[in-house]
C-alpha positions as CSV (number, residue, x, y, z in Angstrom):
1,X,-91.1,35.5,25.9
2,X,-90.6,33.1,23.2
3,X,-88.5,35.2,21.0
4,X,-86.5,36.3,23.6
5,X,-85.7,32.4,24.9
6,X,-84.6,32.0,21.2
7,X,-82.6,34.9,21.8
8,X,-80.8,33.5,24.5
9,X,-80.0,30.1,23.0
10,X,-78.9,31.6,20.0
11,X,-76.5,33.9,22.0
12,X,-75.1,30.4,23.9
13,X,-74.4,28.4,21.0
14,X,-72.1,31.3,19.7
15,X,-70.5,31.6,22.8
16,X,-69.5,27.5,22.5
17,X,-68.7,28.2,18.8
18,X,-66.3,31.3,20.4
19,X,-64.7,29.4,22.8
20,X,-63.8,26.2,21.1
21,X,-62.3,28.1,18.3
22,X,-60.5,30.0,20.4
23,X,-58.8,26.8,21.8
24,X,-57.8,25.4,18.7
25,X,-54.1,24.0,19.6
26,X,-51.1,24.4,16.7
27,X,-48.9,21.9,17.5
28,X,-46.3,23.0,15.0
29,X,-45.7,26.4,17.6
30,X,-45.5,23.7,20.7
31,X,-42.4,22.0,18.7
32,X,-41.0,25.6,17.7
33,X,-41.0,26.6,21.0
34,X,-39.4,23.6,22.6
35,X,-35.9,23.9,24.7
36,X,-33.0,23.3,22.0
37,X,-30.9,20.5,23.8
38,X,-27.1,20.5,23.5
39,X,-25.6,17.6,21.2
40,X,-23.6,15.5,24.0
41,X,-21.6,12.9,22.6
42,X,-19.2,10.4,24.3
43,X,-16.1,11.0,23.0
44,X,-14.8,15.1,22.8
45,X,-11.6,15.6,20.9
46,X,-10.9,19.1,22.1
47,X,-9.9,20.6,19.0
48,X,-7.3,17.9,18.2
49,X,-7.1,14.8,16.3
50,X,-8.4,11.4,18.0
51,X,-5.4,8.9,16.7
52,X,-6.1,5.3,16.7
53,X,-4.2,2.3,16.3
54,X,-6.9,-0.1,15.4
55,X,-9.1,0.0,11.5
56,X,-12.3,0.9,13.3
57,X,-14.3,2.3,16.5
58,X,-17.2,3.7,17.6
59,X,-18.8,6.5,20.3
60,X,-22.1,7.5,21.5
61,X,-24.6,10.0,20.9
62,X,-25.5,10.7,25.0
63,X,-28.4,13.6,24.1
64,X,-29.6,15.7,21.7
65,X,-33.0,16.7,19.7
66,X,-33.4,13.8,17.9
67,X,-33.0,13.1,13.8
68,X,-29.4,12.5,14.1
69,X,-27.3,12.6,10.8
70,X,-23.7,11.4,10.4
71,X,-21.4,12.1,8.0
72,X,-17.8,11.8,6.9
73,X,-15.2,14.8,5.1
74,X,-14.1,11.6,3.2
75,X,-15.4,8.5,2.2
76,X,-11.9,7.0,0.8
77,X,-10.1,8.0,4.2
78,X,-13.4,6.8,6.8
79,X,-16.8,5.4,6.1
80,X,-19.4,6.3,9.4
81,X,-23.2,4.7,9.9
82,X,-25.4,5.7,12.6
83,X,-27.3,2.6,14.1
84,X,-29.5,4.3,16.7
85,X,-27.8,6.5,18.7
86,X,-24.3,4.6,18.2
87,X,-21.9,6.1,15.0
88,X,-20.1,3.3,13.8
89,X,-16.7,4.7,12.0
90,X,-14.5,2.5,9.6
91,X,-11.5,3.5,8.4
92,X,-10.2,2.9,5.3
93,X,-6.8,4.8,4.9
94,X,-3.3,4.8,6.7
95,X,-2.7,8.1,8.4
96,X,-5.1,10.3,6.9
97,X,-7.2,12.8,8.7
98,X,-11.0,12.5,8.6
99,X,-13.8,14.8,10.1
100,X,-17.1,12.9,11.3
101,X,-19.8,15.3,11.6
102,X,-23.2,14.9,14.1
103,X,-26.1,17.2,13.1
104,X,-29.3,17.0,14.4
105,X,-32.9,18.3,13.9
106,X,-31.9,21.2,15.5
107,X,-29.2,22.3,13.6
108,X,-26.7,21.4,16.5
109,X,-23.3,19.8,15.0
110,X,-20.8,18.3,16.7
111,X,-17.2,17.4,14.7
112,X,-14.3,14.7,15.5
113,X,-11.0,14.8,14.0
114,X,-9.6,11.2,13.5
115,X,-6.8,9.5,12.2
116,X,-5.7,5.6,11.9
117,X,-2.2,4.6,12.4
118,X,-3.4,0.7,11.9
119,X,-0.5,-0.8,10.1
120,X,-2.8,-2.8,8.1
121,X,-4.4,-0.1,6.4
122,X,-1.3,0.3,4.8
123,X,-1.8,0.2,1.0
124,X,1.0,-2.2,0.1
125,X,2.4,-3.0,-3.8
126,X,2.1,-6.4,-4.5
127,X,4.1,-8.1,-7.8
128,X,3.9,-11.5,-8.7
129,X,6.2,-12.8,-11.3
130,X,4.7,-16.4,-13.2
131,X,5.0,-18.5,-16.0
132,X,3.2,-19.0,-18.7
133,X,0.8,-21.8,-18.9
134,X,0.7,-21.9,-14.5
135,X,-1.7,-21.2,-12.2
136,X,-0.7,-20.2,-8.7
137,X,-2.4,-19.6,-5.5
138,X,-1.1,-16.1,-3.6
139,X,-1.3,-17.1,0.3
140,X,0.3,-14.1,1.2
141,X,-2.1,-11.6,0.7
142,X,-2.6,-9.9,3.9
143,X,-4.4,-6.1,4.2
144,X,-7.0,-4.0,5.8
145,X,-10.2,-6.5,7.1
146,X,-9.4,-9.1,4.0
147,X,-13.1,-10.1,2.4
148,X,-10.8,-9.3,-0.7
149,X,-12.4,-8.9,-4.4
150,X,-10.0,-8.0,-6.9
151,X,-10.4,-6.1,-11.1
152,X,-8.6,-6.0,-13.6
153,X,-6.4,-2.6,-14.3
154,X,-4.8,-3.1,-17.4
155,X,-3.3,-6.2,-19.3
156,X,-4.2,-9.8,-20.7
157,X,-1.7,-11.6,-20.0
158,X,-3.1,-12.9,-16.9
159,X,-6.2,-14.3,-14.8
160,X,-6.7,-13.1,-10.8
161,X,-9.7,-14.1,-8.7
162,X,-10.1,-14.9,-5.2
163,X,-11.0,-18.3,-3.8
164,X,-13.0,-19.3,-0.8
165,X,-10.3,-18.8,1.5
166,X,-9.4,-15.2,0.8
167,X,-6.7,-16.0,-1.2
168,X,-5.3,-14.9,-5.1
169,X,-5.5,-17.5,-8.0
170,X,-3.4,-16.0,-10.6
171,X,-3.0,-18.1,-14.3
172,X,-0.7,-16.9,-16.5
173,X,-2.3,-16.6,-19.7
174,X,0.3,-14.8,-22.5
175,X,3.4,-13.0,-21.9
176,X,3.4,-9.6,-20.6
177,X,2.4,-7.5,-17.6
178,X,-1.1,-7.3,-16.3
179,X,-2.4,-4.7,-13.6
180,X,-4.8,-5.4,-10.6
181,X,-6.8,-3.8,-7.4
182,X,-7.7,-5.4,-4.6
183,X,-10.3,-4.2,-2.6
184,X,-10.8,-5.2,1.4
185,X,-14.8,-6.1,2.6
186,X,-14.7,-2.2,3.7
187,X,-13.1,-0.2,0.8
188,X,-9.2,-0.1,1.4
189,X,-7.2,-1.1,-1.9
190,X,-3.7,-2.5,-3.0
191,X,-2.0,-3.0,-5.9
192,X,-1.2,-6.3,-7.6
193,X,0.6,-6.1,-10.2
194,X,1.3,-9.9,-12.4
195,X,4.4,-10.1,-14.7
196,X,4.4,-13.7,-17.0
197,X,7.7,-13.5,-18.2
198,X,8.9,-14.5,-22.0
199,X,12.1,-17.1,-21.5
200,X,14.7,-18.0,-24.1
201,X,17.9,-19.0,-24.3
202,X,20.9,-17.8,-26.2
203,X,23.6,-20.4,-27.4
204,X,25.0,-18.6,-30.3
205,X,26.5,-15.2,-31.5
206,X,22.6,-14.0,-32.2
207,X,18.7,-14.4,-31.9
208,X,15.8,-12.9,-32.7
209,X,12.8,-12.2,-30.7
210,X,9.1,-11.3,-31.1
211,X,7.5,-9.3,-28.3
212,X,4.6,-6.8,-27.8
213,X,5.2,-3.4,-25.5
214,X,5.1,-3.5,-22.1
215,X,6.9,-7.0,-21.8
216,X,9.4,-8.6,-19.7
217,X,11.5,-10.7,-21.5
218,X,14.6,-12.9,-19.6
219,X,17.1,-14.3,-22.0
220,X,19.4,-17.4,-20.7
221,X,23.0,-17.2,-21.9
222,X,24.3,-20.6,-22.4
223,X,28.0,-20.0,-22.8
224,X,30.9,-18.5,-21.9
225,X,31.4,-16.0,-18.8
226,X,32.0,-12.8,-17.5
227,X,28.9,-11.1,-19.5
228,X,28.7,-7.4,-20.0
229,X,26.1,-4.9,-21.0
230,X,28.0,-3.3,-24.4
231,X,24.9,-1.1,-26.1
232,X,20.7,-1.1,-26.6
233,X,18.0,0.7,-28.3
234,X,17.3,3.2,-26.2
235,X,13.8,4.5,-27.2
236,X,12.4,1.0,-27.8
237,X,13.1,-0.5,-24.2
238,X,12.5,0.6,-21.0
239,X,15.5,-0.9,-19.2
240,X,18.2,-3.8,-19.9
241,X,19.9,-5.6,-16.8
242,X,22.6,-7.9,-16.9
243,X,22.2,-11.2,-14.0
244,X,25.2,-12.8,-13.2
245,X,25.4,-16.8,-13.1
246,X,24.7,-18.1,-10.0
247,X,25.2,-21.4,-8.6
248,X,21.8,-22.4,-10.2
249,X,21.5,-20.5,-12.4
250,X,23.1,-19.3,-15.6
251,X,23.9,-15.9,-16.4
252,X,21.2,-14.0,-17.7
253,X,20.0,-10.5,-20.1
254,X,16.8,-9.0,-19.3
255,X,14.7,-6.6,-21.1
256,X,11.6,-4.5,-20.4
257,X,10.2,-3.4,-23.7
258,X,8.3,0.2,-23.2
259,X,4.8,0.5,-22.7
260,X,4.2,2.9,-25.3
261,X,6.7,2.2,-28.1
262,X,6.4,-0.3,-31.1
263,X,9.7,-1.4,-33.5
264,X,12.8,-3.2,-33.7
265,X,15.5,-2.7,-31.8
266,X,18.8,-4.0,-30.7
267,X,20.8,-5.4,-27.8
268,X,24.5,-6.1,-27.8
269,X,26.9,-8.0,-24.9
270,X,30.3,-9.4,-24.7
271,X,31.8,-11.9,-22.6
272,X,35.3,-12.3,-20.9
273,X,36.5,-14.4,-24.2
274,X,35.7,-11.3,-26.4
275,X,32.6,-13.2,-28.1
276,X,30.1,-10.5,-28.9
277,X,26.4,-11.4,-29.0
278,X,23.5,-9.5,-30.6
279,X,19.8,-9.9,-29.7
280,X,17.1,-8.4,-32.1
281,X,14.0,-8.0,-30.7
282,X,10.5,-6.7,-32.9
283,X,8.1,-5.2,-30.5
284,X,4.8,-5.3,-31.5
């Protein structure tokens, strides 16, 4: 009788044993096996392009499964974050085509076209013409959501910063043509471009200049009337243009040495009395 009560307990432990591995649960097959859930969002283009007037905006997620990733078809045209369930999308470029993507841990998508027609993500070209030796403050700055930093391109012959009120310091440092981005607090640039121009005057039949490539140079004429363009070096300057006298100011010769070519060249003019003029001019 003994042996066979052992028997039996033996025989109901096992069972137990059975059973509760038997009802081990994998939780992994539970999530597998879930319901996939459309990816709703508040906005629905309809297979067109969303257009916008303003530099940024926003839409919902309203359901999904969960994990949600966002992402933009290009950074320079939109930036997008996710904050929750909210996409936050900041365009950065005039009237350029982005596609914001929604993807969640499913594998669902979902993809907006957008554009900005916001004028002030225009990228505008800004040239500032100074003196040597000055420093001027550039109030007129205005682009994209300002928060402005600006770097330097190209050039010494000026400084650029930006103060405390958003605004461009510029010093003129030496003559000659210096290159500049600005950059808005959310990625859209300009150009700014800072020309210190060399000034002489000419009050006799000839001068000569120094001058280094990629220079404007503005030459006064002091007498006579009637000035006229009569010959240049062509392959050491990039352009020579006559200004007639106004009523404050005297008639004038300018010349934009090239950004590339180094020597000594020549420019000739005439005026109504028949005097001829020559200006030499060593680029460096």
């Amino acid at each position: 009788m003994k042996t066979l009560r052992n028997l039996f307990l033996f025989s109901t432990i096992c069972f137990f044993v059975s059973c509760g591995s038997d009802s081990v649960i994998d939780r992994g097959d539970d999530e597998d096996n879930e319901p996939v859930k459309e990816l709703l969002l508040s906005v629905d283009n309809g297979n067109r392009t969303l257009s916008f007037d303003g530099i940024e905006t926003e839409f919902e997620i309203l359901d999904g499964n969960g994990d949600y990733t966002v992402t933009s078809s290009d950074e320079n045209a939109a930036k997008v974050r996710l904050e929750g369930t909210k996409v936050y999308v900041d365009f950065i470029s005039y009237h350029t085509d982005v596609t914001i993507t929604v993807t969640d841990k499913k594998s669902q998508q979902k993809s907006l076209s957008m554009v900005s027609y916001a004028k002030s993500l225009v990228s505008p070209g800004h040239t500032l013409f100074t003196e040597l030796g000055k420093t001027y403050i550039d109030k007129y700055v205005s682009f994209g959501a300002g928060g402005y930093t600006i770097e330097t391109i190209s050039g010494t012959s000026a400084k650029a910063t930006v103060n405390e009120n958003d605004e461009i310091v510029v010093e003129g440092i030496e003559f000659g043509n210096s290159y500049f981005k600005i950059t808005d607090r959310r990625g859209t640039t300009a150009t700014y471009d800072v020309i210190v121009i060399a000034t002489y005057e000419l009050d006799s039949e000839s001068m000569s200049i120094s001058a280094k490539r990629d220079q404007i140079i503005s030459i006064k004429l002091l007498y006579g009337n009637g000035w006229k363009l009569v010959d240049f070096t062509n392959a050491l300057f990039d352009g020579v243009y006559m200004h007639n006298a106004t009523d404050t100011e005297c008639a004038s010769v300018q010349v934009d040495t090239s950004k590339e070519v180094i020597g000594q060249g020549v420019v000739k003019i005439i005026n109504d009395e028949g005097q001829p003029a020559v200006i030499t001019i060593s680029v460096e």
